[in-house]
N, CA, C and O atoms as a GROMACS GRO file, in nm:
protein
  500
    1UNK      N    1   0.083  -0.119   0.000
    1UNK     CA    2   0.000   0.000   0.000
    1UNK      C    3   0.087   0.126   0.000
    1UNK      O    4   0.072   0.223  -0.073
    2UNK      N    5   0.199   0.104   0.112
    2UNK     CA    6   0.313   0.241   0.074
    2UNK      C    7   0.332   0.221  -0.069
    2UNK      O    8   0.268   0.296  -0.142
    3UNK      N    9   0.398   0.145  -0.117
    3UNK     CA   10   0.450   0.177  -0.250
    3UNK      C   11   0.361   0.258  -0.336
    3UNK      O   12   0.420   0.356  -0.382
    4UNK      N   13   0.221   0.246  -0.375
    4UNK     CA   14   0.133   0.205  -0.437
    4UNK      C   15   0.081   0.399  -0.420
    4UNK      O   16   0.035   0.477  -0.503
    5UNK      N   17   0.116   0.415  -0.280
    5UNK     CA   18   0.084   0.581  -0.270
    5UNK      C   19   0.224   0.659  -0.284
    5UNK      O   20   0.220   0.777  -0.319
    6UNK      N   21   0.338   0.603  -0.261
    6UNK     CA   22   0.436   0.681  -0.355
    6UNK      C   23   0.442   0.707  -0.477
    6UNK      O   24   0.482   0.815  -0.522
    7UNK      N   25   0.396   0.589  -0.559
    7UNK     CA   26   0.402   0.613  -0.695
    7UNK      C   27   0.300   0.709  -0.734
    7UNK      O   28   0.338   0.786  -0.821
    8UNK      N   29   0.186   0.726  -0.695
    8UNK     CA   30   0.084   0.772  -0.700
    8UNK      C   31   0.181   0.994  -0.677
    8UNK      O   32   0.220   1.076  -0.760
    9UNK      N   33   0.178   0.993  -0.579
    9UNK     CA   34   0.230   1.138  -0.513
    9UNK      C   35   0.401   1.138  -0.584
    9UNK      O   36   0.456   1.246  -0.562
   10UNK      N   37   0.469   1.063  -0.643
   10UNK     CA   38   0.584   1.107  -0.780
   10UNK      C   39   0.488   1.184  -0.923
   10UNK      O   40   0.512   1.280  -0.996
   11UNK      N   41   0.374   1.087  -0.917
   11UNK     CA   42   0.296   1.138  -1.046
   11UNK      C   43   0.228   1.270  -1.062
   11UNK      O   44   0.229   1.348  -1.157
   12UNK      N   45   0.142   1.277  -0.896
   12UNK     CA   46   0.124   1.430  -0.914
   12UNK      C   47   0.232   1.496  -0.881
   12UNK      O   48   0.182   1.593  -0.824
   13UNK      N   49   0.333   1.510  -0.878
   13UNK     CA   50   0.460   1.560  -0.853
   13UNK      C   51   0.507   1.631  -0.988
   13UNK      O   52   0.524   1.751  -1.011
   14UNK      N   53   0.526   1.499  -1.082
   14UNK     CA   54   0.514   1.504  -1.227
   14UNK      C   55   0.434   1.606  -1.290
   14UNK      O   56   0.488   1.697  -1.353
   15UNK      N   57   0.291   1.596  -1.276
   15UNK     CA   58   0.184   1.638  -1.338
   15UNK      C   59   0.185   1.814  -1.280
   15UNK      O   60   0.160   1.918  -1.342
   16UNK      N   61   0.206   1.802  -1.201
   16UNK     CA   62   0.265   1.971  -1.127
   16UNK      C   63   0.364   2.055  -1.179
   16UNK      O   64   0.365   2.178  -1.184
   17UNK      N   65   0.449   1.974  -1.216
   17UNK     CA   66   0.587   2.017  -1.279
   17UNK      C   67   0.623   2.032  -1.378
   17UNK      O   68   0.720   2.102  -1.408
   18UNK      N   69   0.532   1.954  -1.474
   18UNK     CA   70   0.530   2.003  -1.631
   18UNK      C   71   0.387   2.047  -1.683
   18UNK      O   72   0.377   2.031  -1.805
   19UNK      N   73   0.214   2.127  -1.589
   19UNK     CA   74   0.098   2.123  -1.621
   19UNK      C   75   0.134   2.295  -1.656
   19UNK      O   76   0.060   2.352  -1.735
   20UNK      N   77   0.247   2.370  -1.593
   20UNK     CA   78   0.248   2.508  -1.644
   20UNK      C   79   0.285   2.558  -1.751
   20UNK      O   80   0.253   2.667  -1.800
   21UNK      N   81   0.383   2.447  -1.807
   21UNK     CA   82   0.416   2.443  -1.931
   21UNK      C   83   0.323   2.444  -2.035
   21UNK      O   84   0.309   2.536  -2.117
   22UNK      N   85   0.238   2.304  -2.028
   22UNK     CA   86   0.178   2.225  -2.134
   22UNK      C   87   0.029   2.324  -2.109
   22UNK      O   88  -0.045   2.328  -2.208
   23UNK      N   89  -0.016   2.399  -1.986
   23UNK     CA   90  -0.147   2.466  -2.004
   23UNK      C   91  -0.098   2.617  -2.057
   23UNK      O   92  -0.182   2.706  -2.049
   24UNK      N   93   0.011   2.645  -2.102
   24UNK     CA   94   0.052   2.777  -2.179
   24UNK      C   95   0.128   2.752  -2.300
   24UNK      O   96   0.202   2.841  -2.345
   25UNK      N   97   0.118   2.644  -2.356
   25UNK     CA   98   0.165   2.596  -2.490
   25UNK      C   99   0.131   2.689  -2.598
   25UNK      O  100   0.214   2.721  -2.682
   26UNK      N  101  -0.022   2.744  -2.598
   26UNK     CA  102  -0.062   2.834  -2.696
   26UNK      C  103   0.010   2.990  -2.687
   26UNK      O  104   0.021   3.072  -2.779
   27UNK      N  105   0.046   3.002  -2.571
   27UNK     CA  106   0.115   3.144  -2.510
   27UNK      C  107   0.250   3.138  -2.579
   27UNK      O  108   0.302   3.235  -2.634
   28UNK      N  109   0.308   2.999  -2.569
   28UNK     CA  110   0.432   3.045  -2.638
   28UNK      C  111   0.434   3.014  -2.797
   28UNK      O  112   0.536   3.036  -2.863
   29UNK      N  113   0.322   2.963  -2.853
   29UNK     CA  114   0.297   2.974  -3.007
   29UNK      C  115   0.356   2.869  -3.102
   29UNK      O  116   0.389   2.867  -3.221
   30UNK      N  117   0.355   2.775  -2.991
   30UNK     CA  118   0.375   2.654  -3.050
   30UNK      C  119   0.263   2.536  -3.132
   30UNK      O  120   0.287   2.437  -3.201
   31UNK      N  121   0.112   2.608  -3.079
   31UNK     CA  122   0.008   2.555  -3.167
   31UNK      C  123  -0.062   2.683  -3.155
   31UNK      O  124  -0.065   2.735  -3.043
   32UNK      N  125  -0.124   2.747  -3.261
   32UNK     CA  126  -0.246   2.874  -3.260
   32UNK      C  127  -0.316   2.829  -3.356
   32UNK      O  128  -0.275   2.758  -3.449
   33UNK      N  129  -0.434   2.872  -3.336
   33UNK     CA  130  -0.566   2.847  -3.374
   33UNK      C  131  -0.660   2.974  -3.465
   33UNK      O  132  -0.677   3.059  -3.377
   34UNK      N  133  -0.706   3.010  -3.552
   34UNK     CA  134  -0.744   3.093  -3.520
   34UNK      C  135  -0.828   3.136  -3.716
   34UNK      O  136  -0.860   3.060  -3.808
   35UNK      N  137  -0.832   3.250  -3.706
   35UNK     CA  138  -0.857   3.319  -3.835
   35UNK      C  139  -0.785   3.417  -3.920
   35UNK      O  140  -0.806   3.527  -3.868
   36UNK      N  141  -0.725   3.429  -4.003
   36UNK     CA  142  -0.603   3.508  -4.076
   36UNK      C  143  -0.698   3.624  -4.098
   36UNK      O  144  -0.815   3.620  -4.135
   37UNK      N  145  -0.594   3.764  -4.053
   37UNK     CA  146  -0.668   3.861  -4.067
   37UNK      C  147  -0.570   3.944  -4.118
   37UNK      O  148  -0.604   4.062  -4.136
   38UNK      N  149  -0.442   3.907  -4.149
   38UNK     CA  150  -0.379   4.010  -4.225
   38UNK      C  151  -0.264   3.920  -4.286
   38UNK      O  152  -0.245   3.814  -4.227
   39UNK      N  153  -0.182   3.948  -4.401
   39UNK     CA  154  -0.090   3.907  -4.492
   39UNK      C  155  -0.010   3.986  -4.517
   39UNK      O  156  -0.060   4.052  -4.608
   40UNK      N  157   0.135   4.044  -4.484
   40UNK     CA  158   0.223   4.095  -4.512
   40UNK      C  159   0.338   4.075  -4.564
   40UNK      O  160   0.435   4.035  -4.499
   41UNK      N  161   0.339   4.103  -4.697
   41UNK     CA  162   0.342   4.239  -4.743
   41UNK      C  163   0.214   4.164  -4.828
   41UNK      O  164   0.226   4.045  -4.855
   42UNK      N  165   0.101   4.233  -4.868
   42UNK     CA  166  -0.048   4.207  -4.893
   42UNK      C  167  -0.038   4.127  -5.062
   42UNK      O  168  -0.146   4.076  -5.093
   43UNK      N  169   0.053   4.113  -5.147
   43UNK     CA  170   0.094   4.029  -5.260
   43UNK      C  171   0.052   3.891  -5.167
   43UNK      O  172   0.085   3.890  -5.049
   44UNK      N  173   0.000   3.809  -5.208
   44UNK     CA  174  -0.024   3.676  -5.139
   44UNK      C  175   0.121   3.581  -5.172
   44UNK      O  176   0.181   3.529  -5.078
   45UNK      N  177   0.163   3.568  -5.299
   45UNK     CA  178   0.257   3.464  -5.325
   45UNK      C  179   0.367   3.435  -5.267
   45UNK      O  180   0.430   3.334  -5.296
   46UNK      N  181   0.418   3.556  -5.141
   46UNK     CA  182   0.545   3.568  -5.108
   46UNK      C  183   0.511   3.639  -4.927
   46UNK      O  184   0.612   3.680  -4.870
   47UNK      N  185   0.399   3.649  -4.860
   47UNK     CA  186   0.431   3.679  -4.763
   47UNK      C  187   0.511   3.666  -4.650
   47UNK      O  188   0.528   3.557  -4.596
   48UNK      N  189   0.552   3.750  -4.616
   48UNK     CA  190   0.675   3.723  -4.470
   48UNK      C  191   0.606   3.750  -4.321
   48UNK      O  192   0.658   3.722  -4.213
   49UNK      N  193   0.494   3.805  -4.340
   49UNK     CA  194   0.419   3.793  -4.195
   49UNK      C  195   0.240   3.704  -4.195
   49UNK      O  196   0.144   3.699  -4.272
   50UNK      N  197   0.261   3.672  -4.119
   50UNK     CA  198   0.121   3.656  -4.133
   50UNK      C  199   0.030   3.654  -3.934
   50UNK      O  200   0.067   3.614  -3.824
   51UNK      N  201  -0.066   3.706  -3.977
   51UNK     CA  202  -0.143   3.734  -3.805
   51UNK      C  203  -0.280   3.697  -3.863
   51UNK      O  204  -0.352   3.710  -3.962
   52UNK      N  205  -0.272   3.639  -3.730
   52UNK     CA  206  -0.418   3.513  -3.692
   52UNK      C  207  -0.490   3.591  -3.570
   52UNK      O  208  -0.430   3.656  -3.484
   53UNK      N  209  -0.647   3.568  -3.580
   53UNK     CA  210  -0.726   3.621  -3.508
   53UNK      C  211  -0.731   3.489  -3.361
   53UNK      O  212  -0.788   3.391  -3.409
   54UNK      N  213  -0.712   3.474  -3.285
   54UNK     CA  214  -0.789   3.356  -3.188
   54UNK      C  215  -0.898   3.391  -3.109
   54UNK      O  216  -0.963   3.495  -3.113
   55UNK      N  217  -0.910   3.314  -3.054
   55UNK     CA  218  -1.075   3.358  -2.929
   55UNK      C  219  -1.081   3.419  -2.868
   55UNK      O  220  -1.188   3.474  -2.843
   56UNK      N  221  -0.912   3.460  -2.773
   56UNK     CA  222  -0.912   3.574  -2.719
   56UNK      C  223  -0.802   3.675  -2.732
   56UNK      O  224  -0.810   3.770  -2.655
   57UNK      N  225  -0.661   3.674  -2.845
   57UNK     CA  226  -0.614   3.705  -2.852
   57UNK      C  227  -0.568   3.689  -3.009
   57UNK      O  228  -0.594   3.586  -3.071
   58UNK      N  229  -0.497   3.799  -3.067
   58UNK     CA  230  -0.450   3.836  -3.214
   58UNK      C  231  -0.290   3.796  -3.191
   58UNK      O  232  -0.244   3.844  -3.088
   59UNK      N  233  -0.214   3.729  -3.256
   59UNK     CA  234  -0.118   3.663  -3.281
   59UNK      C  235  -0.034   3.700  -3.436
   59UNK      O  236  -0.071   3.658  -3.545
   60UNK      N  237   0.080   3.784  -3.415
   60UNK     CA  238   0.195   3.785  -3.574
   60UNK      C  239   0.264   3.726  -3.580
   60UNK      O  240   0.338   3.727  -3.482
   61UNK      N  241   0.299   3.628  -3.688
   61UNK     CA  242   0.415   3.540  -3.671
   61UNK      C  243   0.474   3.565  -3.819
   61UNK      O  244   0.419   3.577  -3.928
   62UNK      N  245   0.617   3.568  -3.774
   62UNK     CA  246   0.716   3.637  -3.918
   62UNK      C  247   0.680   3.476  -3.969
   62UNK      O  248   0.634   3.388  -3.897
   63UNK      N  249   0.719   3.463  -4.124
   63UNK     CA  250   0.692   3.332  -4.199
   63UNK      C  251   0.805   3.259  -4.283
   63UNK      O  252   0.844   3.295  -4.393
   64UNK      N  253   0.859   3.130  -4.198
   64UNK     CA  254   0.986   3.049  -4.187
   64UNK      C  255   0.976   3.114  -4.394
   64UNK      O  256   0.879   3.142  -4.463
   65UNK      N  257   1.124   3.114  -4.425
   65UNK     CA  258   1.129   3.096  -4.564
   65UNK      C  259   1.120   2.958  -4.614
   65UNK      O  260   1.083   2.951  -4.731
   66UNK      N  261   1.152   2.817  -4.539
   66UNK     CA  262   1.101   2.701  -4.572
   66UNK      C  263   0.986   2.633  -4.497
   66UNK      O  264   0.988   2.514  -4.467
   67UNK      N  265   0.853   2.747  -4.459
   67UNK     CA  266   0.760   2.710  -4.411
   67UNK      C  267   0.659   2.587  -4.487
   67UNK      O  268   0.653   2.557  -4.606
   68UNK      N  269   0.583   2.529  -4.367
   68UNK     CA  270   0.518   2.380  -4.488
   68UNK      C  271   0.389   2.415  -4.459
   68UNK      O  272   0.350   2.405  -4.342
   69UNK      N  273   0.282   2.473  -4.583
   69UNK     CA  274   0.143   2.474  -4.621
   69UNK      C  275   0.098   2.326  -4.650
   69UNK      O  276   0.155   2.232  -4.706
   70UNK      N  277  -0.032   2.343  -4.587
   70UNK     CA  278  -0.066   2.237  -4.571
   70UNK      C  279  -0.247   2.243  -4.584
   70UNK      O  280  -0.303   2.313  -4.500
   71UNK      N  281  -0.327   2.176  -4.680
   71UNK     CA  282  -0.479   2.208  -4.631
   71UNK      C  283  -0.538   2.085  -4.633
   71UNK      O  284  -0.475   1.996  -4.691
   72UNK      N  285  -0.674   2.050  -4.570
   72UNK     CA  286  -0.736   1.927  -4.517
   72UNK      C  287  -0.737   1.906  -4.406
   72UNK      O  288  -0.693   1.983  -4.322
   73UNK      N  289  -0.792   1.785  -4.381
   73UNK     CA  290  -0.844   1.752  -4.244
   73UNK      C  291  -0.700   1.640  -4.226
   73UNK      O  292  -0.639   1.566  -4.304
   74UNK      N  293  -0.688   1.672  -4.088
   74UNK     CA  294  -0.551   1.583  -3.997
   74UNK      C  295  -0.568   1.447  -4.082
   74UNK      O  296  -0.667   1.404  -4.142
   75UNK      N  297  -0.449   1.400  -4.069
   75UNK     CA  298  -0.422   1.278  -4.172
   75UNK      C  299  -0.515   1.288  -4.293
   75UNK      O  300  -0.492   1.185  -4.357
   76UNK      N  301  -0.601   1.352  -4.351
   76UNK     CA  302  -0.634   1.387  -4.517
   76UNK      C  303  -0.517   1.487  -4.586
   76UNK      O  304  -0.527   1.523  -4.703
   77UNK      N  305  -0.426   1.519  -4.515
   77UNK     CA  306  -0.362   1.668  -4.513
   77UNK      C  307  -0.263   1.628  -4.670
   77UNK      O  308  -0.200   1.525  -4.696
   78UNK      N  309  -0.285   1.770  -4.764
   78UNK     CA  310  -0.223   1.791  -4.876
   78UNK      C  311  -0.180   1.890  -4.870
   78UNK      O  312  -0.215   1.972  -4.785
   79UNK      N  313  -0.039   1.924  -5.009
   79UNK     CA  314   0.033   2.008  -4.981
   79UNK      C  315  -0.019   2.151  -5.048
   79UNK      O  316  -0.100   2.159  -5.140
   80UNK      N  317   0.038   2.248  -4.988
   80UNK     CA  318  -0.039   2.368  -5.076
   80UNK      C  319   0.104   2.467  -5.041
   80UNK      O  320   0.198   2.433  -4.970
   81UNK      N  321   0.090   2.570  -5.099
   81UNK     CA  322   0.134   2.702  -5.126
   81UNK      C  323   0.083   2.832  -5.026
   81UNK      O  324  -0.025   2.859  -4.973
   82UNK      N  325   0.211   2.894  -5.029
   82UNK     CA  326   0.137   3.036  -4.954
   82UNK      C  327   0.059   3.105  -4.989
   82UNK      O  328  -0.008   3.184  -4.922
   83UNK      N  329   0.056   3.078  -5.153
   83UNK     CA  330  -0.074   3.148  -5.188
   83UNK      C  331  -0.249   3.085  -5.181
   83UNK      O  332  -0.360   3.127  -5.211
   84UNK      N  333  -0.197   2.972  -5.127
   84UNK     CA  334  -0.376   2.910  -5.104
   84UNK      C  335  -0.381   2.985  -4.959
   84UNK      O  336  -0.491   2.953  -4.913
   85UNK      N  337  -0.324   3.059  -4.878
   85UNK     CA  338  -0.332   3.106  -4.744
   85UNK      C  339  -0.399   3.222  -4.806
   85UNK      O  340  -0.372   3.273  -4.915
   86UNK      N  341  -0.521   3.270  -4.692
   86UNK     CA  342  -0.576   3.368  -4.739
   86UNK      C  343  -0.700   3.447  -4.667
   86UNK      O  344  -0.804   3.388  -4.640
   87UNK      N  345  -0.679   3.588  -4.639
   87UNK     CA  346  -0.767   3.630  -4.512
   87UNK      C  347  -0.879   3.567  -4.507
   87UNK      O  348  -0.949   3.544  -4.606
   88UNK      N  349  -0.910   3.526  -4.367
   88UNK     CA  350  -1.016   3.504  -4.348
   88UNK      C  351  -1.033   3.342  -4.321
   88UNK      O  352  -1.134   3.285  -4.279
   89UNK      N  353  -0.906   3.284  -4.358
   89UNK     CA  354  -0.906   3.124  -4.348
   89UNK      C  355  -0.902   3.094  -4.231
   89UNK      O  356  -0.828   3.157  -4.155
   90UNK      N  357  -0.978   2.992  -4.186
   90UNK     CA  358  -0.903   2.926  -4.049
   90UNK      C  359  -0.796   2.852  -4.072
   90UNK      O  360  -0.791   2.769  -4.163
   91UNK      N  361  -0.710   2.872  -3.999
   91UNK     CA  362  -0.566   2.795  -3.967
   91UNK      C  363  -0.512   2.771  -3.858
   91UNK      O  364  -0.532   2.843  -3.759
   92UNK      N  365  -0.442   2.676  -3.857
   92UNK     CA  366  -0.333   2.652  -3.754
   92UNK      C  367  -0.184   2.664  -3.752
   92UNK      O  368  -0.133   2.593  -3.839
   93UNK      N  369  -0.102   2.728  -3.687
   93UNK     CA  370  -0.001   2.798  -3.702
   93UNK      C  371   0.079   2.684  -3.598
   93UNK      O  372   0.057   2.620  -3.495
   94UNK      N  373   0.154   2.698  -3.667
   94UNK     CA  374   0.298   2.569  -3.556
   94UNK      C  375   0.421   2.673  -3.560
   94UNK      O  376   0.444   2.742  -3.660
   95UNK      N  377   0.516   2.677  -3.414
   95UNK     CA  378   0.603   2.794  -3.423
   95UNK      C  379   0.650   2.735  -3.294
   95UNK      O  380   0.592   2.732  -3.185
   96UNK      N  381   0.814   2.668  -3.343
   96UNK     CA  382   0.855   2.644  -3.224
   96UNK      C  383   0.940   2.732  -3.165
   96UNK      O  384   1.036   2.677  -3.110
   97UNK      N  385   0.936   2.871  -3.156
   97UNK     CA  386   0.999   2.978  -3.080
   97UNK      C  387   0.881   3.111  -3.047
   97UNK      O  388   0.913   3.222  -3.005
   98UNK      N  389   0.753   3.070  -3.076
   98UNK     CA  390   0.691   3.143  -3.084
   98UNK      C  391   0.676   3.279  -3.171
   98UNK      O  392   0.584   3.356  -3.145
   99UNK      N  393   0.743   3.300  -3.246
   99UNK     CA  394   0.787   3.410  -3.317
   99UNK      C  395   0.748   3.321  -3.511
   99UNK      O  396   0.660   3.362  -3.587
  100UNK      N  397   0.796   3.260  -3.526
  100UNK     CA  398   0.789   3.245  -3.701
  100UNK      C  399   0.715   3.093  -3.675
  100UNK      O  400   0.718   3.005  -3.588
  101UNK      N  401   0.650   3.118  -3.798
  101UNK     CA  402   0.580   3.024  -3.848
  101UNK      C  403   0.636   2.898  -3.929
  101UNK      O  404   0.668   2.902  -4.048
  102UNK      N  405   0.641   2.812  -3.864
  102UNK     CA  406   0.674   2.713  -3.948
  102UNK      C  407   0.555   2.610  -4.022
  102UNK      O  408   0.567   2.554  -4.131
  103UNK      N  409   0.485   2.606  -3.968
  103UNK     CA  410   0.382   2.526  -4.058
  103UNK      C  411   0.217   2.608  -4.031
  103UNK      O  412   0.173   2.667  -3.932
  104UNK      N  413   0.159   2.581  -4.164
  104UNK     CA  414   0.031   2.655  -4.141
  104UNK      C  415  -0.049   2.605  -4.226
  104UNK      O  416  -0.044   2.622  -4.347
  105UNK      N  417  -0.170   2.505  -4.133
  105UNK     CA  418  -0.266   2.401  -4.176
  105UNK      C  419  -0.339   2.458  -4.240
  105UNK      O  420  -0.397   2.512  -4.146
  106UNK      N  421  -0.417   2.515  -4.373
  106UNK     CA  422  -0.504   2.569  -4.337
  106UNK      C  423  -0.650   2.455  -4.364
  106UNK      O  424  -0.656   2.368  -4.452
  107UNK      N  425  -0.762   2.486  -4.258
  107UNK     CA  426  -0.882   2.408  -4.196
  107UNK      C  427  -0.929   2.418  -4.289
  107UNK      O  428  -0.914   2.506  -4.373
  108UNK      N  429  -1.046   2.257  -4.290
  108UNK     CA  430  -1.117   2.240  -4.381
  108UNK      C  431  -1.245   2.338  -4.325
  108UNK      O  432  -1.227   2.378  -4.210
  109UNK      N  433  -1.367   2.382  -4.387
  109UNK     CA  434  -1.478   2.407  -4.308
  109UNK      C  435  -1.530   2.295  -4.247
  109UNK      O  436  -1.550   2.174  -4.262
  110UNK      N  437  -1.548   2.419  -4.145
  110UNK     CA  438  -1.656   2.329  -3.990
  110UNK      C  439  -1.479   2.216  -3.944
  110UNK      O  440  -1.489   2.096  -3.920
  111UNK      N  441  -1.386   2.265  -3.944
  111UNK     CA  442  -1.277   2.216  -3.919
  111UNK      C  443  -1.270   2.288  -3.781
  111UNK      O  444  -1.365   2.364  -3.759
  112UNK      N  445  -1.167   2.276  -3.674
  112UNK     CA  446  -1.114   2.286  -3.576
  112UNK      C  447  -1.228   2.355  -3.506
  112UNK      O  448  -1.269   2.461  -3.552
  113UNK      N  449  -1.292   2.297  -3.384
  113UNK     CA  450  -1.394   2.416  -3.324
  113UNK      C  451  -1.375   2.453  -3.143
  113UNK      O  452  -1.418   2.394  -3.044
  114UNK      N  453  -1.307   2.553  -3.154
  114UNK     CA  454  -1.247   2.590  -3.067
  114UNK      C  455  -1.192   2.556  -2.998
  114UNK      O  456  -1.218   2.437  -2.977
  115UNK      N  457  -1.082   2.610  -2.914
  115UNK     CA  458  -0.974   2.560  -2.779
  115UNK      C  459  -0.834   2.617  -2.833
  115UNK      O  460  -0.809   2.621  -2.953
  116UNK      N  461  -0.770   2.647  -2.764
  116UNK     CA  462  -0.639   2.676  -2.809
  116UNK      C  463  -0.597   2.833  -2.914
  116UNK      O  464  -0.510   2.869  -2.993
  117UNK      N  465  -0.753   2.902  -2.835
  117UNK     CA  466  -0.726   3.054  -2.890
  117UNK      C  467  -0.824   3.050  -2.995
  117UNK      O  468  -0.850   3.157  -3.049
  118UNK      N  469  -0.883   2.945  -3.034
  118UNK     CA  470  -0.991   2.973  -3.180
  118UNK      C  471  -1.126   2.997  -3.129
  118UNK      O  472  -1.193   2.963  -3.032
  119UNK      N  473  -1.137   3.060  -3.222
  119UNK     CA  474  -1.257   3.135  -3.224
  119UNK      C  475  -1.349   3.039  -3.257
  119UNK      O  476  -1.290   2.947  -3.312
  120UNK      N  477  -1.513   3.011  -3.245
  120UNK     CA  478  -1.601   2.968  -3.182
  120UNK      C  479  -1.622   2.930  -3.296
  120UNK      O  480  -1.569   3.007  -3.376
  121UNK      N  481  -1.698   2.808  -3.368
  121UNK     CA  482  -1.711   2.715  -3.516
  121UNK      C  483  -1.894   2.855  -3.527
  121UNK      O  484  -1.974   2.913  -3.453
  122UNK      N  485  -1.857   2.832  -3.684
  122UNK     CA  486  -2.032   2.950  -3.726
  122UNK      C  487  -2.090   2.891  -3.691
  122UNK      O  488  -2.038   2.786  -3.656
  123UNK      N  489  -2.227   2.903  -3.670
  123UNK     CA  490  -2.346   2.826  -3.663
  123UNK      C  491  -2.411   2.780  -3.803
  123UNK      O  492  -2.415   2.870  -3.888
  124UNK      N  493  -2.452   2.678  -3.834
  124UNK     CA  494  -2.474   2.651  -3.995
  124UNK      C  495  -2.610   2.746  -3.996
  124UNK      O  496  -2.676   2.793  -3.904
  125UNK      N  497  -2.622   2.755  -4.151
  125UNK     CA  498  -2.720   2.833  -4.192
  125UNK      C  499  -2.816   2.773  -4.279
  125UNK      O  500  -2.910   2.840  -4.322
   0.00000   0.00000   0.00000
């Protein structure tokens, strides 16, 4: 029974020690969520910035020069171009320094519905 509650109190130990990290993952911009609301410099074929709307916060991320476009649903996922990126898309932004973009999903409709900064799925019409 000791053992059985040590292992137990190492785990929340564990779960304590890496939950501040992993519940601010979106803070440091390693997954964002959200809606493209601007393209810089506004030529689509070649942008170097791009900023995403989320649920509760607006996000710029400069754009890797060997960034990977990507559109479809998780494992349907095909390759695309910076120019299929385009205001107003939902996307997901991957950025392992928080600052540049390295990959940017963009969502199928009625794709990703909220958590992680995105904004709330439409209501169908």
């Amino acid at each position: 029974m000791k053992l059985g509650y040590a292992v137990l109190m190492v785990a929340v130990g564990a779960m304590l020690m890496f939950a501040p990290a992993a519940m601010g993952a979106d803070k440091t911009g390693h997954g964002f969520f959200g809606v493209v609301t601007k393209l810089d410099p506004t030529p689509p074929d070649k942008p170097t910035k791009i900023t995403v709307k989320g649920k509760t916060d607006e996000k710029t991320f400069d754009i890797a020069a060997d960034v990977k476009v990507v559109t479809g649903a998780k494992g349907e996922e095909k390759d695309a171009t910076l120019a299929d990126v385009k205001v107003d898309a939902r996307v997901a932004v991957t950025s392992e320094d928080g600052k540049t973009a390295t990959k940017i999903a963009i969502m199928p409709a009625g794709g990703h519905k909220g958590g992680h900064g995105a904004p709330p799925a439409e209501p169908a019409k």
